[in-house]
C-alpha beads as a LAMMPS data file, in Angstrom:
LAMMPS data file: protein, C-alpha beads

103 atoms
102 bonds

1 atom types
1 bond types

-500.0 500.0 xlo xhi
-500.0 500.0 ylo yhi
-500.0 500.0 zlo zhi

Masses

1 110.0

Atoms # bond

1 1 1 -355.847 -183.838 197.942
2 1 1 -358.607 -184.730 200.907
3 1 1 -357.941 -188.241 199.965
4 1 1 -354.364 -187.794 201.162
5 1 1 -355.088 -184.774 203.382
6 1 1 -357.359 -186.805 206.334
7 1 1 -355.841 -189.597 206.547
8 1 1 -352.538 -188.113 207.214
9 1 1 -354.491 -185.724 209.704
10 1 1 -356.320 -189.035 211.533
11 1 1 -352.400 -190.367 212.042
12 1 1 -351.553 -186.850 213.691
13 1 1 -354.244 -187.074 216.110
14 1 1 -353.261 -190.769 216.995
15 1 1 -349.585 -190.248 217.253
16 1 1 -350.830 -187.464 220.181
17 1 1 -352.874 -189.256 221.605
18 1 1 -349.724 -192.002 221.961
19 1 1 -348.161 -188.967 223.165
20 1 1 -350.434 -188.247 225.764
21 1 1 -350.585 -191.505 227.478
22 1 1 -347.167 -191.445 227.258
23 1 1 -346.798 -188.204 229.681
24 1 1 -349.652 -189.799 231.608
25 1 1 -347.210 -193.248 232.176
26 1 1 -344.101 -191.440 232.461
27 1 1 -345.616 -189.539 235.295
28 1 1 -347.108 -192.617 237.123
29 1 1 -343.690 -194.447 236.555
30 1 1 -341.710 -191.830 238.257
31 1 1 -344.840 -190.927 240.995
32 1 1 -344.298 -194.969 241.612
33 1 1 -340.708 -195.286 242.113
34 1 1 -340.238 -191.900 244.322
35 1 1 -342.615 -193.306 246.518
36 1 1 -340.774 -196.859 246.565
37 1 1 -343.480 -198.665 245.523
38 1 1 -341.321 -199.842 242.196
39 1 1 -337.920 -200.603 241.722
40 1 1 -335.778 -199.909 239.454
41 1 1 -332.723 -202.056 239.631
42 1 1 -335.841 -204.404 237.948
43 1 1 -334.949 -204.723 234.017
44 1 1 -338.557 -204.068 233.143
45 1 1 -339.093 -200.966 235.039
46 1 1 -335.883 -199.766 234.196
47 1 1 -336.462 -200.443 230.727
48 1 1 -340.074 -198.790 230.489
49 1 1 -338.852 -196.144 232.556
50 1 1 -335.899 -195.559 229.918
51 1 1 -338.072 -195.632 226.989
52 1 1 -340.409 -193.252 228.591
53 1 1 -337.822 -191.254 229.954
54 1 1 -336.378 -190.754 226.333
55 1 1 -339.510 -189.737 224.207
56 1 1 -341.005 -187.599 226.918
57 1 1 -338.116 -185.440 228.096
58 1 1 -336.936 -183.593 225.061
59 1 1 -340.446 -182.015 224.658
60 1 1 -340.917 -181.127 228.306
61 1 1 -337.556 -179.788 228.721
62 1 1 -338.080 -176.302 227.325
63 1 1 -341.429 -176.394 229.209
64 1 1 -339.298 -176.442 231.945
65 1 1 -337.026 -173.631 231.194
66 1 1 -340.231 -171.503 230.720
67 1 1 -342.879 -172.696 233.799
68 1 1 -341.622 -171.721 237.147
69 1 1 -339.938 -174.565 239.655
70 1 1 -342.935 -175.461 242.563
71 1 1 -339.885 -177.665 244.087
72 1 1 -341.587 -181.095 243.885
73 1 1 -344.417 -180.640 241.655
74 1 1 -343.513 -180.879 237.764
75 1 1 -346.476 -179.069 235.981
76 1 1 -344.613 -179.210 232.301
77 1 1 -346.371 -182.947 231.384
78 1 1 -349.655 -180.738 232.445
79 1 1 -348.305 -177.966 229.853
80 1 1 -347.763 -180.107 227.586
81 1 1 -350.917 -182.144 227.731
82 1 1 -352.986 -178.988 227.463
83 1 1 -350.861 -177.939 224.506
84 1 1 -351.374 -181.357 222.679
85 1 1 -355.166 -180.853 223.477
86 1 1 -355.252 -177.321 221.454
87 1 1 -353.217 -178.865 218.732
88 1 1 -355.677 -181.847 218.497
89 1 1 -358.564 -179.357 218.498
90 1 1 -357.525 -177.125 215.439
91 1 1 -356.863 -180.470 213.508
92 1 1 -360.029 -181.628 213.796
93 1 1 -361.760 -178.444 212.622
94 1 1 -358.563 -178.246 209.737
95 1 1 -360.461 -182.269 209.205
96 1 1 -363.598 -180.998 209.228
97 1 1 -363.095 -178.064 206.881
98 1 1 -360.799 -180.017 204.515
99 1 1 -363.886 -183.168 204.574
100 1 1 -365.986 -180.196 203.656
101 1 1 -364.396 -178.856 200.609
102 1 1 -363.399 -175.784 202.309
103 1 1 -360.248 -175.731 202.160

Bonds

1 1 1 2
2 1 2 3
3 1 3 4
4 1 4 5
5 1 5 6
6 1 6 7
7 1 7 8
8 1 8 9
9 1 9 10
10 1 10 11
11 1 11 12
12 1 12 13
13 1 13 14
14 1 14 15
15 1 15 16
16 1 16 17
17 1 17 18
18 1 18 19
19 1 19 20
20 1 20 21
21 1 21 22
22 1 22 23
23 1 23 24
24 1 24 25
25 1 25 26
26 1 26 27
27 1 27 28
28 1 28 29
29 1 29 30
30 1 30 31
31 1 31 32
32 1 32 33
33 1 33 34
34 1 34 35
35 1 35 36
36 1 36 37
37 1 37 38
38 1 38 39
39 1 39 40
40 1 40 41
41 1 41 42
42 1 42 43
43 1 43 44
44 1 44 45
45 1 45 46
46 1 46 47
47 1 47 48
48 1 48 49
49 1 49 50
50 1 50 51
51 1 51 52
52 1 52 53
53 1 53 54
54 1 54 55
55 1 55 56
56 1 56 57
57 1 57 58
58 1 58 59
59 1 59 60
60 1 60 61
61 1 61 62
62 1 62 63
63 1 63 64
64 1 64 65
65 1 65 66
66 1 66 67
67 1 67 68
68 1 68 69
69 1 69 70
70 1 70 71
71 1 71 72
72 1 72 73
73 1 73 74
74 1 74 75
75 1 75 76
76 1 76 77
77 1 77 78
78 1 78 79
79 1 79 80
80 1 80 81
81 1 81 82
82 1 82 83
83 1 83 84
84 1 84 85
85 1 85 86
86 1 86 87
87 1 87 88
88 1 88 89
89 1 89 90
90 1 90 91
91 1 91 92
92 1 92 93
93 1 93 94
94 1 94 95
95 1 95 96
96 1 96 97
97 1 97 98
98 1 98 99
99 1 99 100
100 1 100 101
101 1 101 102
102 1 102 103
């Protein structure tokens, strides 16, 4: 079972951490183009900021509905971030107790 068990758990913690950095560029991307510093009729950007747009949004969007509008500022990719972070933290002890034998 562990020899199944952690390796599956190790994947987890990388797709999150894919996860992560994706909030983190999604939020630079659109920090960059509100200020005009990026463009978007560029394919690229547009394309990045497509992709992004796509695997970020359905996670944040009941964030959202649940954290309060500050007009400008978006705190749901902070939310979520923090969530990942606990998630990531009871894996690694459900690791560590399933490397153990305890579980």
């Amino acid at each position: 079972m562990t020899v199944v068990l952690i390796p599956l758990l190790q994947i987890i913690n990388v797709i999150i951490n894919l996860f992560i950095w994706a909030l983190i560029g999604s939020a630079v991307l659109s920090w960059l183009v509100a200020f005009g510093i990026v463009n978007t009729r560029n394919r690229f950007v547009d394309s990045v900021g497509t992709f992004l747009w796509k695997i970020t949004e359905p996670p944040l969007r009941p964030l959202r509905r649940i954290i309060p509008d500050l007009g400008g500022i978006d705190l749901a990719p902070m939310a979520m971030i923090l969530i990942l972070w606990f998630v990531q933290g009871v894996l690694s002890q459900l690791t560590y107790r399933v490397a153990m034998g305890g579980l």
